[in-house]
Structure formats: C-alpha cells, structure tokens
Backbone bond lengths (Angstrom), bond angles and torsions (degrees), N, CA, C in turn:
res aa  C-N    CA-C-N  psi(-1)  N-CA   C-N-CA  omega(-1)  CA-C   N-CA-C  phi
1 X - - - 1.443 - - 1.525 111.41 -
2 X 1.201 112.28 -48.20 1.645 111.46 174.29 1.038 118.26 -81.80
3 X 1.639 142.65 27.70 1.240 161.53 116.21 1.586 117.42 -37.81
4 X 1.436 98.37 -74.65 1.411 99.94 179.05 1.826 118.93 -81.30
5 X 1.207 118.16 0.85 1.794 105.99 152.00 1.108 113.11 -83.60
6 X 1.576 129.68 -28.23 1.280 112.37 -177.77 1.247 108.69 -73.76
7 X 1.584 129.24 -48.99 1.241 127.83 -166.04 2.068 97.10 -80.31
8 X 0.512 133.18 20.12 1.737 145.75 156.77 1.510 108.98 -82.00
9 X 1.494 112.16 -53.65 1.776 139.51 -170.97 1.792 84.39 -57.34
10 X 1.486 101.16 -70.85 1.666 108.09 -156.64 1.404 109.02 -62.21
11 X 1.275 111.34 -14.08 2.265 104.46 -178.44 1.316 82.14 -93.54
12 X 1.532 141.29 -48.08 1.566 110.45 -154.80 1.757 101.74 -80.99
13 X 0.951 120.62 -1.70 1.971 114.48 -179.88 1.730 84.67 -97.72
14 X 1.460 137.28 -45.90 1.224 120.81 -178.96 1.856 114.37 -65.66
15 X 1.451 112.08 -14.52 1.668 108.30 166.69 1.428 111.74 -81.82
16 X 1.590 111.92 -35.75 1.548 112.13 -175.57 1.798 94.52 -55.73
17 X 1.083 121.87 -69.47 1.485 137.71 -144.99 1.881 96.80 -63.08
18 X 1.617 115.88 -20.96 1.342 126.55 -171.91 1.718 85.21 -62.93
19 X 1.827 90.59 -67.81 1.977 108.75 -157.71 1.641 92.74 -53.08
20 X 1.125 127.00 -51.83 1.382 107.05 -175.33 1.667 128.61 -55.59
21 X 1.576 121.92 -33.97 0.986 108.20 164.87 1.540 118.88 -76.00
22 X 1.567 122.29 -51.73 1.323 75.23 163.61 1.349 167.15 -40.93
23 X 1.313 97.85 -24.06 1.987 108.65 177.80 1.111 114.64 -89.15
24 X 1.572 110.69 4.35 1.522 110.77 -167.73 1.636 84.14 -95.34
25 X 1.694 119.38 -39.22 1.747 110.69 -173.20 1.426 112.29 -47.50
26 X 1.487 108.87 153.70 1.569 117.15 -179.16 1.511 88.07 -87.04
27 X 1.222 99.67 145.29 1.562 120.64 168.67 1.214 119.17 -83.51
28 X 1.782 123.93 146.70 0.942 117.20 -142.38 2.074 89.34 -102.86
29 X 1.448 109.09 145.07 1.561 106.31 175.13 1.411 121.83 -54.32
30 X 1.159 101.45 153.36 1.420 118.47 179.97 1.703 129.72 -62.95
31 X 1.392 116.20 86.21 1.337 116.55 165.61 1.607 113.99 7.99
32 X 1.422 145.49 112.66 1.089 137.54 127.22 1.408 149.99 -90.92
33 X 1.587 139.38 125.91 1.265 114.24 -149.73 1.401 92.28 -111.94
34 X 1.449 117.00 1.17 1.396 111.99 151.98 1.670 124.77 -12.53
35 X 1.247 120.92 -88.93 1.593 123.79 160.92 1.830 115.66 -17.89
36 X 1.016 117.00 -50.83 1.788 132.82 -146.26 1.726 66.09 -80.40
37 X 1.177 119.81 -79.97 1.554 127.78 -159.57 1.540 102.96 -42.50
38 X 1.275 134.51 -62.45 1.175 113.39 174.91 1.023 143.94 -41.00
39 X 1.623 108.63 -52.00 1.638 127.69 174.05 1.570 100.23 -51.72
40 X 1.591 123.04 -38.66 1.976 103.84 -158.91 1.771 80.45 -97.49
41 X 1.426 118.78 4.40 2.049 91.98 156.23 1.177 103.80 -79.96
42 X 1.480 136.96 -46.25 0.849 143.31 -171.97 1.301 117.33 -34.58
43 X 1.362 84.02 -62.77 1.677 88.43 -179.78 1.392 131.52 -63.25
44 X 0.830 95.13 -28.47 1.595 130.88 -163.81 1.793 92.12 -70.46
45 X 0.901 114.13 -62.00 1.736 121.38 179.55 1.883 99.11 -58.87
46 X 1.215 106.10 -35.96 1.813 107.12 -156.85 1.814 91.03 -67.87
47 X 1.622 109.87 -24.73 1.513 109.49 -157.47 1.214 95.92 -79.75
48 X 1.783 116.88 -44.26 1.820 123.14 -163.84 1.992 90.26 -70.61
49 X 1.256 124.37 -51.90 1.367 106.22 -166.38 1.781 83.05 -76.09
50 X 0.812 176.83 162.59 1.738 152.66 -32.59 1.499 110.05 -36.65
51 X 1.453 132.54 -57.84 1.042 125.80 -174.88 1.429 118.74 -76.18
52 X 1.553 124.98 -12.32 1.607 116.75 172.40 2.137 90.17 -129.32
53 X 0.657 108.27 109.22 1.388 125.94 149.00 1.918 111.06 -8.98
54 X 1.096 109.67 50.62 2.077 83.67 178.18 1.374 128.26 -80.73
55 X 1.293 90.52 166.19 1.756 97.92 -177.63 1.247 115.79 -88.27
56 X 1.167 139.01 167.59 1.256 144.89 -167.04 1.632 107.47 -67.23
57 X 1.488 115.63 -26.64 1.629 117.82 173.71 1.051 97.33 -67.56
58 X 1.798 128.71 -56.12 1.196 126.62 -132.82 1.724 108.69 -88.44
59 X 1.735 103.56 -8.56 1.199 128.59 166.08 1.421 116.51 -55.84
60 X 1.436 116.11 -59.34 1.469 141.55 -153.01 1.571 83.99 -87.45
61 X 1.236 123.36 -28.85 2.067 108.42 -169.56 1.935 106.61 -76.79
62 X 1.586 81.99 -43.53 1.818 86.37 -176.24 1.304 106.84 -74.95
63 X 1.713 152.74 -2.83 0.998 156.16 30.11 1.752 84.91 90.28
64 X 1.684 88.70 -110.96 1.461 106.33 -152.43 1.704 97.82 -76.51
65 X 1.497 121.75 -2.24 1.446 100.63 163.79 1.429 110.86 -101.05
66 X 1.194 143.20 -14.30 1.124 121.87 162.32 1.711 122.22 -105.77
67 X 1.032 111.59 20.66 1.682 104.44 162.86 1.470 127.26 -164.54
68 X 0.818 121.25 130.98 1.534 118.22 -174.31 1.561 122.81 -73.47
69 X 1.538 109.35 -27.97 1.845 84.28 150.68 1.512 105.90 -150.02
70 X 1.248 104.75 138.45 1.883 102.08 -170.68 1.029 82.93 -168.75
71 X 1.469 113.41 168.68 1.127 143.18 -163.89 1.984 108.62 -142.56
72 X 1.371 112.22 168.47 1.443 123.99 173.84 1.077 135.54 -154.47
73 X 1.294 120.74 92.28 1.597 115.90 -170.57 1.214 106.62 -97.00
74 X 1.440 123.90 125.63 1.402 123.85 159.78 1.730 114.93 -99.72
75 X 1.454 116.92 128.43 1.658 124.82 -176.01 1.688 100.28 59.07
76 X 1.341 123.94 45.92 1.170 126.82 -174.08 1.726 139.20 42.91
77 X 1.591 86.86 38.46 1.672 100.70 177.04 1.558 103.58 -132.60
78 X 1.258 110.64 137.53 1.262 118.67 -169.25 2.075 101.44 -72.77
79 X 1.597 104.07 132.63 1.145 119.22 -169.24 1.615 92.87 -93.62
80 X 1.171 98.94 -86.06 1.398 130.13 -161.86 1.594 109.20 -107.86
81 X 1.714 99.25 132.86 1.741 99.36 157.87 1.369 105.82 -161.32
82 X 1.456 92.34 169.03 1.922 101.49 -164.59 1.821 102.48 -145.24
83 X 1.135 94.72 131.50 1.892 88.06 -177.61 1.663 121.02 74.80
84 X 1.138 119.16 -176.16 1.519 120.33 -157.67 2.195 92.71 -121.45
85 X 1.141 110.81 154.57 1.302 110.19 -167.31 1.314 96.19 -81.38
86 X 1.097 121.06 157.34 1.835 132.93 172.11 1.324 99.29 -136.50
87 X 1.651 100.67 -176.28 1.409 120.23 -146.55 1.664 114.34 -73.79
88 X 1.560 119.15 -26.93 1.187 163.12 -160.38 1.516 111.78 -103.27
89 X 1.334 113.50 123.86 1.766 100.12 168.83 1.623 106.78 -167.89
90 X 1.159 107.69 155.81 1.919 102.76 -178.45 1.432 82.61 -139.55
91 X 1.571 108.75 147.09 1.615 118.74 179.70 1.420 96.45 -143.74
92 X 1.513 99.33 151.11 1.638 109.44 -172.72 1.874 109.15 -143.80
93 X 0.904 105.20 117.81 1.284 119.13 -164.00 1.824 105.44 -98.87
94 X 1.628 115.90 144.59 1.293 120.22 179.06 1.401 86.28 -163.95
95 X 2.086 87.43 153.13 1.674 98.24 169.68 1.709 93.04 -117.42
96 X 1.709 79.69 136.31 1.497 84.34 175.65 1.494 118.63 -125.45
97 X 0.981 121.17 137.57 1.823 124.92 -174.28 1.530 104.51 -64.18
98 X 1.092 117.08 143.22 1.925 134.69 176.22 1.559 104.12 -91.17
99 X 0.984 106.11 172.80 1.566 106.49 165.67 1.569 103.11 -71.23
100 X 0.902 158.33 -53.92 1.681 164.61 -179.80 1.447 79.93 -50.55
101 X 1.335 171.92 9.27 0.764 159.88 159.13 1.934 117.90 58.00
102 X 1.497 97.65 32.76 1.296 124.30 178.15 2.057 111.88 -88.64
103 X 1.161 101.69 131.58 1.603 108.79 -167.26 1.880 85.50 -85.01
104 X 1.831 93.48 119.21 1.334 112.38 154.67 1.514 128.21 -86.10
105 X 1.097 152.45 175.71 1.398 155.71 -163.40 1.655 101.29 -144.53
106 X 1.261 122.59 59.79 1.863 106.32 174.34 1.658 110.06 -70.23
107 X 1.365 100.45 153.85 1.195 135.62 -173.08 1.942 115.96 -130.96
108 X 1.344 101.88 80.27 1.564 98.68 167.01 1.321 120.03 -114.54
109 X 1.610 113.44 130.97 1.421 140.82 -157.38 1.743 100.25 -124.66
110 X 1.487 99.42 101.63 1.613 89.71 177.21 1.821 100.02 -114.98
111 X 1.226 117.96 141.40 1.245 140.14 -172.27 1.932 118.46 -97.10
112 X 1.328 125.45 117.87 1.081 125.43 -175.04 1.364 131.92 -145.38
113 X 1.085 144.58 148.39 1.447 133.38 -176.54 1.852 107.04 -99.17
C-alpha cells in the first residue's frame, strides 16, 4: 500500500513539473497571410496588365487603387509610385509584350509594415 501513494506522489509532481515547463515555453508567433495576399495581388495585376497593354497613367491608377505603397519599374526605370517606402516589401517581376510586340521587363515593389 505505501508503494503505490508514493509512486502516485512522484507522477503527480512529475505532471506538475511537465505543465510548468510547458507554460514556461515562449509561444511561437502568429501565422500571417498578410505577405501570401500581397504577392497573388501582385500577381494578379502583373497578369491583367500582360493581357491589355497599359499606359503609364493607367499604371499609376491601378497603382493607387490597389496599394498603398509600391512602386513600378518598367525596363528598369521607375514608372509609377504611391506612398513612402517602409521596412518590409515583396516584388514581383514579369515580361510583358507591348503592342509593337517589344519584350517589356515589369517590376512591382509593394511596401508594408
């Protein structure tokens, strides 16, 4: 009989001492899909200007409606930008054909905290 209280005693101080280290671990941060979401706008815009040709306005409008700070270089000259750069950024690059059937080089740089 005094076998099994002691060894009863020693599993519940070996569960206390379990729960305490776990709660003592730092927890790991919170998943964001923030990033994921940008990149498939990104893309997502790089595909609609491939299939219609835009102009450098029509660049700078879809621009300021879908992001608050990004940038656009086409053939490595800055087209378009909106907002001030921050610390954070994902860029996605495509070549896209013109009507002249001339190979473009886009460059989209979107900026985020």
């Amino acid at each position: 009989m005094r076998k099994g209280i002691i060894f009863s005693f020693e599993a519940c101080v070996s569960c206390l001492v379990f729960l305490l280290i776990l709660l003592t671990m730092p927890s790991q941060p919170t998943v964001s899909l923030k990033e994921l979401a940008l990149f498939q706008q990104e893309n997502d815009l790089l595909r609609v200007w491939s299939s219609e040709y835009p102009s450098y306005t029509e660049i700078e409008e879809d621009l300021k409606k879908l992001f608050l700070d990004a940038e656009v270089f086409v053939d490595s000259r800055r087209v378009a930008e909106t907002g001030k750069e921050k610390a954070n950024s994902i860029a996605s690059e495509a070549i896209i054909i013109d009507s002249y059937l001339t190979e473009r080089k886009f460059k989209l740089i979107v900026y985020y905290e």
